[in-house]
N, C-alpha and C positions, 0 to 999 in steps of 0.2 A: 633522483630528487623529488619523484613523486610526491613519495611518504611525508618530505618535510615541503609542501606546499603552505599550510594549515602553519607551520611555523615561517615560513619564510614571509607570508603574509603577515604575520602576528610582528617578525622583527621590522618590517616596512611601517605597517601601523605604529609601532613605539618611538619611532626615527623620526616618522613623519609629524607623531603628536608632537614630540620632543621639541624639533624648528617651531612650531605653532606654539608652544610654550614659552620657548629664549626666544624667537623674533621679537619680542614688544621690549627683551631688555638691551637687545643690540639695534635696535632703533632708540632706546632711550639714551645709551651710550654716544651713536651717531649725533644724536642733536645736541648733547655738552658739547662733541667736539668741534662741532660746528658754531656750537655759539662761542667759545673759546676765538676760533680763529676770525671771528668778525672784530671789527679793530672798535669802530664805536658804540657807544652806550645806545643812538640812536636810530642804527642799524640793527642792534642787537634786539630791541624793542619791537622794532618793524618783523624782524623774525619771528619772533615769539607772539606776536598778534596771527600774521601770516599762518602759522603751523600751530595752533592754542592746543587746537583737538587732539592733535595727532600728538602732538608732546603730552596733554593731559593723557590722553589714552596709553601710551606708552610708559609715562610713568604708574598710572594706576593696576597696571598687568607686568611692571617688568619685577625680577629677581627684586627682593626688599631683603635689604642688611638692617639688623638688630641693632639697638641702640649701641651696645658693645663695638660696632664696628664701624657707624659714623655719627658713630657722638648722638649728644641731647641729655635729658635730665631724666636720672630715676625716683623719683620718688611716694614715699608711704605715707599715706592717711589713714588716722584714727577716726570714727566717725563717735562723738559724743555719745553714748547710746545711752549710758548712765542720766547724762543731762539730760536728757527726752523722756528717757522714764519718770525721773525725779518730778518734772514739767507735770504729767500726769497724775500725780498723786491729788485727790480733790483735798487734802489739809495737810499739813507740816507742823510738827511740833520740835520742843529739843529733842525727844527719844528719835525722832524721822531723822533730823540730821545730822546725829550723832552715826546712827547707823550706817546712814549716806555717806559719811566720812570715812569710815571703816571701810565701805566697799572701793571707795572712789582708789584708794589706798589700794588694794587688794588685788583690783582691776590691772596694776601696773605691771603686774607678776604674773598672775594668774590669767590660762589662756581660757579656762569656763564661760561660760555664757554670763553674762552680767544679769539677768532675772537669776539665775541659779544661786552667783553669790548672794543678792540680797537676801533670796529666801533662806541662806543659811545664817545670816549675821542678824536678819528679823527670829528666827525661831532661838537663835544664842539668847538675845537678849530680851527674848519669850514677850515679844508685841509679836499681834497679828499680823498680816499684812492688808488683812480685809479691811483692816481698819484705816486704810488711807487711799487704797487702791479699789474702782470696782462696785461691786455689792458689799455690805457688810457680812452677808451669809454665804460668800465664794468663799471656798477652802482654799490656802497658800498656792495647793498642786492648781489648782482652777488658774488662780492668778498668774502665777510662774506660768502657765502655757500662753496664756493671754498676753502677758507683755514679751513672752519668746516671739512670738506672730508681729508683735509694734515692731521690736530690735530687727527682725530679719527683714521687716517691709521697709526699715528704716536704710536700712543700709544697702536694699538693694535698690531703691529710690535713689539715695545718693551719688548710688554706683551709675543709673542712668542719666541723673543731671550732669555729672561732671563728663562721661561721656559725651553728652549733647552738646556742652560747652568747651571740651576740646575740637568738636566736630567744629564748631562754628570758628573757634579759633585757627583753623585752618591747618593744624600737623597731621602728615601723611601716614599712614600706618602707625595709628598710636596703641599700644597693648593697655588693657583697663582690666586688672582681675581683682579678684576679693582672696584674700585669707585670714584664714578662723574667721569668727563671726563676726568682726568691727573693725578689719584693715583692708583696706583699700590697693593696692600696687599702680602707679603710673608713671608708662615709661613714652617720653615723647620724643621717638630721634631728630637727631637735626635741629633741635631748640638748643637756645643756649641762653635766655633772657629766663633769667632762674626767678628775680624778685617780679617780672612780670606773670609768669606761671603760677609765681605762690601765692597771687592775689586771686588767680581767676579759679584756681583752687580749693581756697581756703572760704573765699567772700560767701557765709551763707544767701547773701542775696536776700534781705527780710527786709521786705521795700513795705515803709506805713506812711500815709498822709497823716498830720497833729495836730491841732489847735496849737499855737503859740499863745499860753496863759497871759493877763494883764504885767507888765512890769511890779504893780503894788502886791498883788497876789505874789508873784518870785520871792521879794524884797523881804516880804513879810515870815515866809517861810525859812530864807533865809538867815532870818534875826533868830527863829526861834533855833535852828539848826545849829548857828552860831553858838548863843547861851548853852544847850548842853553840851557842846565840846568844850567851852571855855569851863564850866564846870566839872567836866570830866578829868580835865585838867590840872583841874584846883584839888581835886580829891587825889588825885597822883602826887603833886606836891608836897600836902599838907597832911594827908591819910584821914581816917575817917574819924578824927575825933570831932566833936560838937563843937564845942567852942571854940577850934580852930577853925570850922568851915564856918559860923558865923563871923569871926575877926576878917575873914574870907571876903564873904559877902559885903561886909560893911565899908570895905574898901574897895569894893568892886560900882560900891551905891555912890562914889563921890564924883565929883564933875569931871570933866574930861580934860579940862584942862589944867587941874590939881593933878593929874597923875603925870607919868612918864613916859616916855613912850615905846619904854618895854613893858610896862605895865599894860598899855594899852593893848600890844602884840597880843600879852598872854589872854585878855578877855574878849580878843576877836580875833580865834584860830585859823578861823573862815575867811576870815578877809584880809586884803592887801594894806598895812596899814603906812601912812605916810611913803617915804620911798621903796620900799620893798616889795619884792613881787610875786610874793610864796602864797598867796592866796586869790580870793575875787575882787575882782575891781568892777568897783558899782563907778558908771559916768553921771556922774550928779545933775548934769544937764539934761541927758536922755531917758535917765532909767537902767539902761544896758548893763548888764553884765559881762566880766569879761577878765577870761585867765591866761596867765601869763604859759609860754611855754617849759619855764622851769618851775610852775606850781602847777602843771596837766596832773602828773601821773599822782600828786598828791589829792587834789580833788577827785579824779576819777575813783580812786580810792576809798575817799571818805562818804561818795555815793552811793556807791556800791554796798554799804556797811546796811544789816539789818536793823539796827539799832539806830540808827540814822534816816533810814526811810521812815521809821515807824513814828518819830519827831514830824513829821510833812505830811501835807493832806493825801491821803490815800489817792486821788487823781492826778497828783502831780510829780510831777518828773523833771530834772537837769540833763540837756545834753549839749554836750561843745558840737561847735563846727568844725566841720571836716577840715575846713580850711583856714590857715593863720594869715594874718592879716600882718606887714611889717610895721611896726612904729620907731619912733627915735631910743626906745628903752628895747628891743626886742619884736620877737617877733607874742602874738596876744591870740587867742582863740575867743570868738562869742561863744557865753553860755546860755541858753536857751530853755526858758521854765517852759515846757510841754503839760498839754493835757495827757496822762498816761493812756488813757485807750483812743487807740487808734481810730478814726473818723472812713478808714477804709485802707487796705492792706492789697500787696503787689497781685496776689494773687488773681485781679481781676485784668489783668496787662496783659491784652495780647499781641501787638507788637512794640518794638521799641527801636531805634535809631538813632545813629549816630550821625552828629552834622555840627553847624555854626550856626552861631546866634545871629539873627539879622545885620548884623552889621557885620560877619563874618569874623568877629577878633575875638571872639569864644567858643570853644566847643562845650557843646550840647549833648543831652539825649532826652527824644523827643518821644512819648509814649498815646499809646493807643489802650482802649478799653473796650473789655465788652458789655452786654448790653445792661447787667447788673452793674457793673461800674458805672456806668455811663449816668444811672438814675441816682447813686447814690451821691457820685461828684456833684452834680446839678443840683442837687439838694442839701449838699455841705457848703458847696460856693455860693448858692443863691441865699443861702442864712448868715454866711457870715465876711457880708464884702465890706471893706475897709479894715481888715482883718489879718493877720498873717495864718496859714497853714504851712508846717514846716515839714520839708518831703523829706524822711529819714528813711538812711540804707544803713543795717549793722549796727544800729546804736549811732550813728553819725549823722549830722544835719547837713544834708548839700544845697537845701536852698530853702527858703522862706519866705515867698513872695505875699506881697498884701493883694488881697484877692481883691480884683477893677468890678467884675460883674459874675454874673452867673454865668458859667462853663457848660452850655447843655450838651459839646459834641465827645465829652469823653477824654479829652487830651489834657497831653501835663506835658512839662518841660522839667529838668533835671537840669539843672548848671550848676558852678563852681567847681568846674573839671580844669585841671592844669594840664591837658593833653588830650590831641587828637585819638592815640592811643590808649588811655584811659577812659575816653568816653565809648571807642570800639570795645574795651572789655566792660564795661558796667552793658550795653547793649548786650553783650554774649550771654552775661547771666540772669538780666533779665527775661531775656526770650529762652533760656533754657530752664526759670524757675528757681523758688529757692531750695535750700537743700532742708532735711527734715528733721538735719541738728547740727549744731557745728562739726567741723572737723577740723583736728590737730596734723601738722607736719611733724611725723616721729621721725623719719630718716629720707633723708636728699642725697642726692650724689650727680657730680654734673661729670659727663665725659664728654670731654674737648674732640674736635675733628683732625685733629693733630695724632691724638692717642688713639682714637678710631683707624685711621688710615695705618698707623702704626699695627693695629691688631689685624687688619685686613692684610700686612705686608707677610705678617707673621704667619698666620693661616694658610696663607699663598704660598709659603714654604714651606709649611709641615704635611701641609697634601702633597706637593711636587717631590718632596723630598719622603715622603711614605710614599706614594705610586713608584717614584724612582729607585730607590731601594726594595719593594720586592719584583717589580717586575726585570730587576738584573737577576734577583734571585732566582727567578723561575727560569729564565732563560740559559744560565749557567747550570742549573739541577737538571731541567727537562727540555733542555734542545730547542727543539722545532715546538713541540707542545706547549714549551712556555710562553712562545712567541705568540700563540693563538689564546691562550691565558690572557697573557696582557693587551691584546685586540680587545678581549669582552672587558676587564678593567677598565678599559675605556671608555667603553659604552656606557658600562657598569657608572661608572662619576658624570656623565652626559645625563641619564638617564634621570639620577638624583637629583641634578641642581634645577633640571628642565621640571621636573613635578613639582619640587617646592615651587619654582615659578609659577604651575598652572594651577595647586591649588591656593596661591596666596599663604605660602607659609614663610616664616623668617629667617632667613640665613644669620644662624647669631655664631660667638666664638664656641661655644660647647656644639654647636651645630657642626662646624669644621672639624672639630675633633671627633663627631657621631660619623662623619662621611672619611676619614682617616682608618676609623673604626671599622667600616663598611669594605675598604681596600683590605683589611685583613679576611675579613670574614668571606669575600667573596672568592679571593684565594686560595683560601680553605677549603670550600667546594673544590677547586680544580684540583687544589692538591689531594682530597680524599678519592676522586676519579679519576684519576693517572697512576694511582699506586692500585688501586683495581683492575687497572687496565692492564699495570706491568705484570699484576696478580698472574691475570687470567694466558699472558701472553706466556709467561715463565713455565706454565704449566702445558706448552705445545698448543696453546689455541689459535685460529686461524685471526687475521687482526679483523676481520669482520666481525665474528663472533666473540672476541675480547674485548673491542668498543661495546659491544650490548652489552655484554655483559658486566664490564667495569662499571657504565652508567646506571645500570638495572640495581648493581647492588652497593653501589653508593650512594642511594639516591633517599634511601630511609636514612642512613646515616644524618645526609644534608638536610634532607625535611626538618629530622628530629630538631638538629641545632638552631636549623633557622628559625623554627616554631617557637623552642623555649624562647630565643633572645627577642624576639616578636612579643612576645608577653610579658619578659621584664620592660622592654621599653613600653608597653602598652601602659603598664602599673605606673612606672617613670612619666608618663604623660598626664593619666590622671589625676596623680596622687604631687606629681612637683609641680612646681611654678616656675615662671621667667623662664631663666638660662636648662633649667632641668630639662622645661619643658622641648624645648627650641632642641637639645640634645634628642632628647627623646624621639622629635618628630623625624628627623634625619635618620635615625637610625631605622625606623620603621621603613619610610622609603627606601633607605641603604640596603637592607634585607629582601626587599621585596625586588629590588631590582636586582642585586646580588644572585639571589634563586632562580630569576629569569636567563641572567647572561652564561650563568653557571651550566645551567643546565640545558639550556634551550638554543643560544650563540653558538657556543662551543659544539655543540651537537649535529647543529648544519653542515659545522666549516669541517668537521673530521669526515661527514655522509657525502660533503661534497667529494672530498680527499679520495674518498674512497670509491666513488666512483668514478675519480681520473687516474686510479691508479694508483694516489701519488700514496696510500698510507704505508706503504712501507718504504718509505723516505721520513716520516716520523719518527720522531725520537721520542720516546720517552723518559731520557734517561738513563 
């Protein structure tokens, strides 16, 4: 046993790492079961404060199963790249967003880099690209490199806020990858609150402080907004002949209470007239404006129109409140004439929290600035007190307070949150920033802990029932030899699930089937060394001399194999995502540890055999 000192120490070192790898997951194990059998909620608490570390620490080093196998939510984001470019163009004309439109289109299908197609849809319909993007004297290839560098900084920005904002969210091994140049992948095990995930996901977080404009200024704008839809209107009905649209007008010119009051409907699109609730309702008392929840998605609409901005002062802006307020007719949104440029932007927040309003019957979030904020607040609130400024996230108004005095220490408040837990996620995204375009939800998939447990039942049989069927095999083919085969098998599946554990890798369902995989391949070693061995014996070799030599020259056979499948799964690792990947990584350990027990286990336990005598009580077969 001299010789295999140098290995006997090697199989003690892999044994020993192996417990130092699974101890943190059969401690982690230990403590569910333990908190299982505590009978109250009280007790259970009292545990878990008691032992926080040691449960934290146990679960951040034990075995981690893939969403496949206890459940949570997968899903894909598109990150806007096209919108962010678009953003960047210093002018627009029709020919720009005609083009835009083409790509926006194009982008659905096509997995090219979005700079690439425009510069193919800009040179189709032979405009420059200089001429919107840039210098006017960059060539297209200049430009296309310049906004490839935007898209990819764009998206891997994105890929670290949302990152920062699952972290804070608190899920445990969350996987975050990118594929092709503008999707996103994230997979959160153990979630299952899908509409709250989609918020804290999708919210770019574009946090602006705003002038709230006078009521007269709104009103006014307004009227005019109004008149060209109402005549928009009049030209859809009556078509463009002349003396139709004057018989038009002249009827539009009569008093308000000569007309009808479909008449009236039709020459104020805009507004809610008499009972009806499809447009804005001006409170004649206040000023206010304010839409109904079954005319929202028609005004958001008709705001959004360019033809319609281009009717209102270039400074001015409409946006609803986030939150509806109930009346006896419904539920009503305020609409909110804003100054369009913002008086100061989230970016200067550097913390944010979540809490209740002094009287504790609302939650809050409470924000901090740094020292540029802090001068430019002081100097927007000290100009404009008696005042509202309206704190918008997303296009959304969540508060509007009238500003009391000037604000020199940097803070702000955030209310009109309907949940403790909605003011925890607007804190997440504010302290993790905003993202540097929108992103779309293209594909979601939630798995339940019900069909996770079910997949983990699964896997638990296709290992036991692959270990179990070949190592009958080997022990009915090769005697005694297969018996020592299936010892290193053993090891061989110990050795696997113990190193995903130590390097933090994920046990997912393609992963079970790479360590199934693994039972084969390792077997195969033994089997290509036992018929070398029978080789050498068949031919009058002494069994000393037959053991070296069967190992000697099956041993390029096994390298060979194990090498090439070592390098597909290496390609399979770089080259997939998710579940490939997860396959992939298993199979790499599978082979690595495969080649060890194959060759190196097995090789003690015959050297041992052999110097008690016992190898000619070996079978081979």
């Amino acid at each position: 046993m001299k010789n295999n000192q140098s290995r006997i120490i090697l199989i003690v070192a892999f044994i020993a790492l192996s417990g130092w790898f699974l101890f943190p997951t059969y401690q982690d194990y230990n403590f569910a079961q333990r908190l299982r059998a505590i009978g109250s909620p009280e007790d259970s608490l009292a545990f878990v404060k008691e032992n926080r570390k040691s449960i934290e620490k146990a679960q951040e080093k034990r075995l981690k199963l893939g969403l496949d196998l206890q459940g949570g939510i997968h899903t894909v984001l598109e990150v806007d790249v096209l919108g962010l470019l678009e953003a960047k163009a210093r002018s627009r004309d029709e020919a720009f967003d005609k083009a835009i439109a083409v790509v926006r289109e194009q982008a659905k299908t096509s997995s090219e880099p979005i700079p690439v197609l425009m510069a193919k849809e800009f040179k189709r319909q032979d405009i420059r690209m200089g001429r919107y993007f840039y210098d006017l004297r960059d060539t297209d290839e200049e430009i296309v490199k310049r906004l490839n560098k935007e898209a990819e900084d764009a998206v891997t920005r994105a890929k670290e806020i949302i990152r920062n904002r699952v972290d804070q969210f608190g899920v445990a091994e969350p996987s975050i990858t990118t594929k092709g140049g503008r999707r996103i992948i994230v997979e959160l095990p153990g979630v299952s609150d899908k509409e709250r995930v989609r918020k804290l996901l999708k919210g770019t977080a574009k946090l602006e402080f705003k002038l709230v404009r006078d009521a007269d200024v709104g009103f006014k704008a307004l009227q005019e907004v109004n008149k060209y839809l109402a005549r928009q209107e009049r030209l859809k009905d009556i078509g463009t002949d002349s003396a139709s649209i004057a018989r038009a007008d002249s009827l539009a010119a009569l008093p308000d209470s000569l007309k009808s009051q479909e008449q009236l409907k039709k020459e104020n699109p805009l507004f809610a007239i008499g009972d009806s609730d499809d447009g804005i309702i001006v409170d004649p008392r206040s000023g206010i404006f304010y839409v109904s929840e079954v005319a929202k998605p028609k005004i958001q609409s008709i705001f959004s129109r360019a033809d319609v901005r281009a009717k209102m002062p270039s400074d001015l802006e409409f946006l609803l409140d986030v939150r509806a307020m109930e009346t006896e007719g419904g539920k009503i949104f305020r609409l909110y004439p804003l100054k369009r440029e913002a008086e100061l932007e989230g970016g200067v927040i550097t913390d944010a929290r979540a809490t209740f309003s002094a009287d504790a019957s609302r939650p809050e979030v409470t924000m901090k600035m740094n020292d540029i904020g802090t001068k430019t607040w002081a100097r927007v609130t000290g100009a404009n007190i008696d005042k509202q400024i309206a704190i918008v996230l997303d296009g959304s108004v969540f508060s509007a307070p009238v500003v009391q005095s000037k604000i020199p220490n940097g803070s702000s408040v955030i209310n009109g949150l309907s949940s403790i837990e909605e003011a925890q996620d607007l804190e997440i995204v504010l302290k993790a920033g905003a993202l540097p375009a929108p992103v779309q939800i293209t594909e979601e998939r939630t798995v339940g802990p019900s069909l996770g447990a079910d997949s983990i039942r699964a896997g638990l049989f296709s290992v036991l029932f692959g270990f179990t069927t070949v190592a009958l095999f080997m022990i009915v083919y090769y005697r005694t030899a297969g018996f020592i085969a299936d010892f290193a098998l053993l090891f061989n599946i110990i050795f696997v699930i113990a190193f995903l554990a130590g390097f933090s890798a994920t046990l997912t369902l393609p992963g079970i089937a790479g360590l199934v995989l693994t039972i084969g391949m390792a077997v195969d070693a033994n089997v290509l060394i036992f018929e070398r061995i029978r080789e050498e014996s068949s031919r009058g070799k002494l069994p000393k001399l037959a053991l070296e030599l069967g190992y000697n020259r099956a041993f390029s056979a096994i390298l060979d194999s194990h090498v090439t499948t070592f390098g597909a799964a290496a390609l399979l690792y770089t080259f997939g995502i998710g579940p490939i990947q997860g396959f992939a990584v298993t199979l790499m350990i599978g082979i690595a540890a495969s080649l060890f027990t194959a060759i190196v286990i097995t090789k003690v336990v015959f050297d041992w055999m052999l110097e008690q005598n016992k190898v000619s009580e070996v079978s081979f077969g």
